[in-house]
N, C-alpha and C positions, 0 to 999 in steps of 0.2 A: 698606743697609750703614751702621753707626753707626760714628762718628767713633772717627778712629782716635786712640790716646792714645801721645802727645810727648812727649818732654822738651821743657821750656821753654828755649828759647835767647834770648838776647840777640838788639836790633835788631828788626826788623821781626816784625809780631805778622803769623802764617803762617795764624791761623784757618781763611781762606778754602780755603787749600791744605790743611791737616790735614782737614777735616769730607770728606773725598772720598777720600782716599789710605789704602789699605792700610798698614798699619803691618807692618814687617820690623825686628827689633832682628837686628845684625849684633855678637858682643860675640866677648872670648876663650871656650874652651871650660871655663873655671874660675870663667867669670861668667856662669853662664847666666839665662838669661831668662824671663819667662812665656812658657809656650805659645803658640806661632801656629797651631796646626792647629785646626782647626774641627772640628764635634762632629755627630756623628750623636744622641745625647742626652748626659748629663752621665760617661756612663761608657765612650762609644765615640768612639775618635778618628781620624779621619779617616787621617791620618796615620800609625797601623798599617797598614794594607790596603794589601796589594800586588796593581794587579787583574792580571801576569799570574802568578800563582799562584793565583788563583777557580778553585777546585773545581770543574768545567765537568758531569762529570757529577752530582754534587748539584744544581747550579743548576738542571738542567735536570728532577730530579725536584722543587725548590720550584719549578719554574712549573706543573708540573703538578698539584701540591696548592694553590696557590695559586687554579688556576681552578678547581679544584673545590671549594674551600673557598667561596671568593665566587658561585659559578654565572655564572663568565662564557663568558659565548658565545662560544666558538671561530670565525673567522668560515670559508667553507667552504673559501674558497684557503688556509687554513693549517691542514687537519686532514692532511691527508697529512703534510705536513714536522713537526708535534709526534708524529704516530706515529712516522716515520724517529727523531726526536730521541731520543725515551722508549726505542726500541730499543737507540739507539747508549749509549745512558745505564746500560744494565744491563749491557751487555760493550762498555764503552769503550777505543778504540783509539788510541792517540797519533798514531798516520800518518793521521788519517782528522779533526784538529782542525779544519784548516781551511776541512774541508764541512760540519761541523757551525757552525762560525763561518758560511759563509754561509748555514745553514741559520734561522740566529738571527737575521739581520740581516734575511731575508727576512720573518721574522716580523713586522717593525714594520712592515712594508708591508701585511700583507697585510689590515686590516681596513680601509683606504683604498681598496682595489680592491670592496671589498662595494657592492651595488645601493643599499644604504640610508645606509653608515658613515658620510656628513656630515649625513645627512638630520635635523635636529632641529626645523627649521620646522614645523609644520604650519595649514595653513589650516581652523582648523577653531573651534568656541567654545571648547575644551577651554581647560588650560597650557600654554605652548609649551616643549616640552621639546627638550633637547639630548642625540645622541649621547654619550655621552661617553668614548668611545675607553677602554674598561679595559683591552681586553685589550693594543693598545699602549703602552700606561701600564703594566701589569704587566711586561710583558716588559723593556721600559727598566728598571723600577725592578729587579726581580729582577738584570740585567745589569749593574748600571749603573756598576762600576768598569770593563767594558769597552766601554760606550757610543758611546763618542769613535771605536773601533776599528769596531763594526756599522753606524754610518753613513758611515764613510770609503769601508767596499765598496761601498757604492749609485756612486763615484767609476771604481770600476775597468776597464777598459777592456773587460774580459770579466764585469764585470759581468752583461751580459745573459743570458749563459750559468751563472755560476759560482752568480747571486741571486735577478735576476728570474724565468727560467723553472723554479726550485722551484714559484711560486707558481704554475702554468700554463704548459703552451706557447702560447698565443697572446694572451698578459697583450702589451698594446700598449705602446709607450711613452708615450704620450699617460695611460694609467693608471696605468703608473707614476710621471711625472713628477707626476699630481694624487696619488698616495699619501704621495710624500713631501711635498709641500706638507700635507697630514692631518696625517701623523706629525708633520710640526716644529709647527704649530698647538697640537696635545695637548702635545709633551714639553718644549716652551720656556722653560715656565714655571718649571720645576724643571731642568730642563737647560741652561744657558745654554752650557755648552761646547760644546757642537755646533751652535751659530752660526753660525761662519764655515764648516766643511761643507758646513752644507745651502747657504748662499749662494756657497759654490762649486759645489756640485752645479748651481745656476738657471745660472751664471755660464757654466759648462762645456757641460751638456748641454740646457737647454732654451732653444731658440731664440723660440719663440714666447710672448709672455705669458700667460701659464694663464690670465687671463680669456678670454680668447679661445675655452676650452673651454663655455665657457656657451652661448657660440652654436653649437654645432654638439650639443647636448646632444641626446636621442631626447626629453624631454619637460618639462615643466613641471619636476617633481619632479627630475628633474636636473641642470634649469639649476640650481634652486634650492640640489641638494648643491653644485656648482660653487662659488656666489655665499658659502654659509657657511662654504667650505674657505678661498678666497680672503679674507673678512674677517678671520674668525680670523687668518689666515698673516700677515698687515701689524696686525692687535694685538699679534701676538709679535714679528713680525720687518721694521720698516719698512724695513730695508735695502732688502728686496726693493722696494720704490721705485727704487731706483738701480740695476738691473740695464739692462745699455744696451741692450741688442736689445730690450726691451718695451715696447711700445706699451701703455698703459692704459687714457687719454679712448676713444676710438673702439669697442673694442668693449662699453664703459659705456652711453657714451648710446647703442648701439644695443640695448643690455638695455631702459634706459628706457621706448622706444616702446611704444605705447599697443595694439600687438599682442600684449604679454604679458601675464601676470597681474600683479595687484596684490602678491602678494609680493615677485615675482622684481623688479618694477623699485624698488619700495621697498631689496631689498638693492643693488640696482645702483647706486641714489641713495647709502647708505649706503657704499661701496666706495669713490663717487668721492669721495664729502666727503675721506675719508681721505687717498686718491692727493693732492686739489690741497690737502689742508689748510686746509678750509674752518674760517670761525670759526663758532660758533652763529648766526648771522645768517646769512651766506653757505648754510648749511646749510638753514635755514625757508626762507630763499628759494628754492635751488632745489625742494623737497620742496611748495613752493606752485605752484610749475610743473607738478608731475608728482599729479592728483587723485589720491589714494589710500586705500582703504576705511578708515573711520577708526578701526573694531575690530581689524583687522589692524595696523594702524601701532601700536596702541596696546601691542597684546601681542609683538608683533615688537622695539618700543625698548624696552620693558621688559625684555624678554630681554634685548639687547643690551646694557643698561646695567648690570643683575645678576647675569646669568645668565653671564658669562666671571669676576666677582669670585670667584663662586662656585663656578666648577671650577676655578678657582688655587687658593683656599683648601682645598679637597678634596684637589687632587692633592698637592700640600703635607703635609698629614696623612698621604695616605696614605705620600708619599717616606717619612718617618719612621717608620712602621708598619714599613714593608715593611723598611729597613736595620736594626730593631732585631729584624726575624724572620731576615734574613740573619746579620746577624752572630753570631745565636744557634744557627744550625742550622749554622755554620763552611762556606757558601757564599763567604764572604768572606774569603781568608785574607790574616795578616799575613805580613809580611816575614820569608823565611826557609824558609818552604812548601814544597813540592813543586811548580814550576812545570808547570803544563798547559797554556799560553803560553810561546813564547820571540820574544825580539825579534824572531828573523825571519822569524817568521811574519806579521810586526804588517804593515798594508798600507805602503805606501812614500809617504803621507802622514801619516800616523803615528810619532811620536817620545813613547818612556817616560823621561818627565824627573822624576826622583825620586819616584817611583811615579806619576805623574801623566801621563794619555793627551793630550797633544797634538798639534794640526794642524800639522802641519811640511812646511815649502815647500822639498822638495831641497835640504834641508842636507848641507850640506860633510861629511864623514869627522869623527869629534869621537874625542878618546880621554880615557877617564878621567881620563889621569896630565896633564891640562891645569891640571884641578884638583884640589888637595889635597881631597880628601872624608874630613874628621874629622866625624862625629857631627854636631856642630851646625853644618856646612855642610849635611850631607842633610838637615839639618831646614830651615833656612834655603831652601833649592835646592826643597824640595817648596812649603813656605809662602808660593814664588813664585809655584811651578805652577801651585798650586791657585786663587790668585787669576787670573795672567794668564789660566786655562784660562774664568775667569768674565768677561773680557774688564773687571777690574778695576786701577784705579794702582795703583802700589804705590810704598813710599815706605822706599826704604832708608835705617836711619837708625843709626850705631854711629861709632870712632875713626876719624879719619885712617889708610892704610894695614889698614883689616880686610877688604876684600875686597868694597866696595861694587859698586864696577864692574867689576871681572871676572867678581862673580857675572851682571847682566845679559849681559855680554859673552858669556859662556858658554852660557846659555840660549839666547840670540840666533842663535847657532851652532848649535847643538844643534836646532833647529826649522827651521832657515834663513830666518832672517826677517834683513831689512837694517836694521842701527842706528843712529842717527844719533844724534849726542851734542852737547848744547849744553852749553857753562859758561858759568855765569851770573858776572855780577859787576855790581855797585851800580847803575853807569851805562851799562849793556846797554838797548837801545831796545826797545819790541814790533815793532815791524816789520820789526829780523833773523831773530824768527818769523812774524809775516803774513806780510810782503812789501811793495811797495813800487811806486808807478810811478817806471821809468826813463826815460830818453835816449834816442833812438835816433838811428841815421846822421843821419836828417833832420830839418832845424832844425825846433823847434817840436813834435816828434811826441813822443808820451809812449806805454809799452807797462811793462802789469803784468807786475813779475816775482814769482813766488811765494817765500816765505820757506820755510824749513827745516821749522817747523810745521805750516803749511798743505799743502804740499808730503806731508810723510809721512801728516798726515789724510786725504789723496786719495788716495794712491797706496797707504796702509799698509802704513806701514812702523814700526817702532818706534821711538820718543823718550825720551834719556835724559838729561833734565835735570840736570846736577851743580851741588852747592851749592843749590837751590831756597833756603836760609835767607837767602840774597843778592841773591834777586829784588826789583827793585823795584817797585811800586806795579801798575804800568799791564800785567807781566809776568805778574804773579799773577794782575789781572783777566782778562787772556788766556784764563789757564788754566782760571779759573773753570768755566765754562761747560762745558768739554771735559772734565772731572773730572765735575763734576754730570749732567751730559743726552747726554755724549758728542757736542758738538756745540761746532763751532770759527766763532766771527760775523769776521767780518773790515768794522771798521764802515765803512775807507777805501769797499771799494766795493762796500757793504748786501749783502753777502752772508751766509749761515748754512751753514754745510756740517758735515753731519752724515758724522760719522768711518766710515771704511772697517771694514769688519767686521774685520779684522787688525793695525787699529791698534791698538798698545800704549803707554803712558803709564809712565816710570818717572823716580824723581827720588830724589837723594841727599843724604843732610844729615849734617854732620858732628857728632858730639857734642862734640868738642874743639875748641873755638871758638878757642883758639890756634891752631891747624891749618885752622882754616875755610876756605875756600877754595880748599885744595888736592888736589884727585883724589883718589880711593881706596874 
């Protein structure tokens, strides 16, 4: 994300703060501003597209010239449910949306349940090549203003009926739950919204740590897909570290042992480095512990080191490909469309916030007439979305009185997520955001309490910094870190705590430095 561009304000020079934060110009509707919406290429804007009016039955004929055009392999739990689709697609039924939505959502599962889908190792002299999930990647990107919406159902309490058992009656959960770890691997890179999903889906329904599928695998080649689902899944999504039911170390170093092949404990080594955040020393060390064939290691971390740069760089390409064949073939409709979606069909984690599909936590009843929605509020209100939905600051910045914090307010609501708001002013401590050790009843005893900051990075919840141009020194280096790497250090007691998947960041600056100061 490149630095966002400021007005220059008087007082404290904000660098730190700006090179991280989303830029939002908040202005009247007779002063309008450069575009915030981001760009599918130089002539498609994001910002048109309404996904629920996507043309459902088109969509569903560009996936299927899509995999014919590219010769992707259909995998075999998902040929039944593209013929139901391609059916339903030629005399499409409105009463019948939302089994064709599950019919779609089951799609991206369904090349994670194949014998081979993670298998990319191979122990052999050859390249060491990598699956590389197309046709879940196709089907996301063909989908993918409704994205947000086909992974929520994986969520659904009849899920198992409504999703899973498209793809088979006797598909386990134990494969499904390794599917979605697949999917989120492949789609992360380019989908960052559906984040906090999949680590509510771990959060919700799987008790046991997926590694743990390694050991009970039928054989080598298995454990090994296991081992490459899992690495993947923690380069796209470390959260999955902090899920609290999973145990890691232990079913690691029982990969290790010297009863398995030279792959599988290579990637086991490789796993845990991760889990304990080994540094490159820590790392040759343990790898010197565990003898391992020195051809295999060699083509194994070369993969490892290029070969993930190199299907982000791919998938990437292709996102862009495939939105500028969408947009072309009018799969992707603007605002205004024929809806084949309505809100309430949308799942009940799910919230359409100025075109934009968000995770939303049992929000409250919200009604339009809260907010005035003139034109360059719904532009405003979306060029939120679209950031928050990438788990990005955002940095509202326009006059005293334009509507800085209601807009959060509103959003806030609207997803139901909990706000907490700080005002900043000159001589404001960091440690009413860390925290602090206290007093307690008894003489002598001292007991951490956590601060406002720290507190909502744990718990995730969202933070709305007002005045940010007022912070001082020690407030901004706070923030530093938690803008850059999404990680909150608290140096009182050496701790590093990396932000909750549904933490939000948001801060406000006044451009009327007369007015500065003062809410709005």
């Amino acid at each position: 994300m490149g630095p966002a561009l400021l007005e220059q304000t008087e007082g404290l020079d904000l660098d730190l703060v700006k090179q991280g934060l989303e830029n939002l110009e908040l202005a009247g509707e007779h002063t309008p501003k450069v575009p915030v919406g981001k760009t599918l290429d130089e002539s498609i804007r994001i910002v048109d597209i309404d996904p629920l009016s996507m043309d459902l039955p088109l969509a569903i004929t560009q996936l299927s010239a899509q995999i014919a055009e590219h010769s992707i392999k259909v995998p075999k739990e998902a040929r039944v449910v593209v013929e139901q689709l391609t059916r339903w697609a030629g005399n499409p039924k409105r009463s019948t949306v939302g089994e064709v939505m599950d019919g779609v959502s089951a799609l991206l599962l369904a090349e994670g349940l194949g014998s081979t889908a993670a298998n990319g190792l191979k122990q052999t002299t050859g390249p060491v090549e990598w699956a590389d999930g197309r046709f879940t990647v196709t089907v996301a990107m063909v989908f993918r203003p409704v994205l947000v919406e086909l992974v929520a159902r994986w969520m659904l309490a009849e899920a198992q009926a409504s999703v899973f058992c498209r793809l088979g009656s006797d598909i386990s959960l134990d494969r499904v739950h390794m599917s979605v770890a697949y999917a989120a691997g492949h789609l992360l890179s380019t989908a960052p919204q559906i984040r906090s999903l999949i680590m509510a889906y771990f959060r919700m329904h799987v008790p046991v740590c997926i590694a743990e599928q390694a050991l009970v695998a039928a054989n080598a080649d298995a454990t090994t897909n296991v081992l490459v689902v899992v690495w993947r899944l923690l380069r796209r999504l470390p959260e999955a570290l902090g899920v609290e039911s999973w145990g890691w170390e232990a079913p690691l170093v029982m990969l290790m042992g010297p009863q398995h092949e030279d792959l599988v404990r290579l990637l086991a080594c490789e796993v845990l480095c991760m889990v304990k955040t080994m540094s490159d020393h820590g790392r040759a060390q343990l790898l010197a512990t565990r003898p391992i064939d020195a051809a295999i290691q060699a083509r194994t971390l070369a993969w490892l080191a290029h070969g993930e740069q190199l299907a982000a760089q791919t998938a990437e390409t292709q996102m862009h490909d495939q939105n500028r064949a969408n947009y072309d073939a009018s799969v992707w409709q603007t605002e205004g469309a024929h809806a084949w979606i309505s809100e309430q069909q949308l799942s009940g984690c799910v919230a359409s916030v100025g075109g934009v599909l968000l995770h939303a936590h049992g929000s409250a009843p919200v009604t339009d007439n809260e907010l005035v929605v003139t034109p360059m509020v719904a532009r405003n209100i979306h060029a939120m979305a679209l950031a928050t939905s990438r788990s990005e600051p955002v940095l509202l910045q326009g006059p005293a009185g334009s509507g800085k914090t209601s807009l959060v307010e509103w959003v806030a609501r609207r997803t139901g997520n909990e706000l907490m708001t700080v005002h900043v002013s000159g001589n404001m401590d960091a440690k009413v955001l860390l925290g602090n050790y206290v007093t307690t009843q008894r003489a002598g005893d001292f007991e951490w309490r956590a601060g406002l900051l720290t507190t909502a990075v744990t718990q995730g919840s969202w933070v709305l910094i007002e005045n940010v141009d007022l912070a001082p020194a020690d407030v901004v280096q706070t923030l530093q870190p938690l803008i850059e790497s999404h990680t909150l250090f608290v140096a009182s007691r050496g701790q590093s705590i990396r932000a909750h998947e549904r933490f939000r960041l948001f801060a406000t600056l006044s451009t009327d430095t007369r007015t500065a100061g003062r809410g709005g």
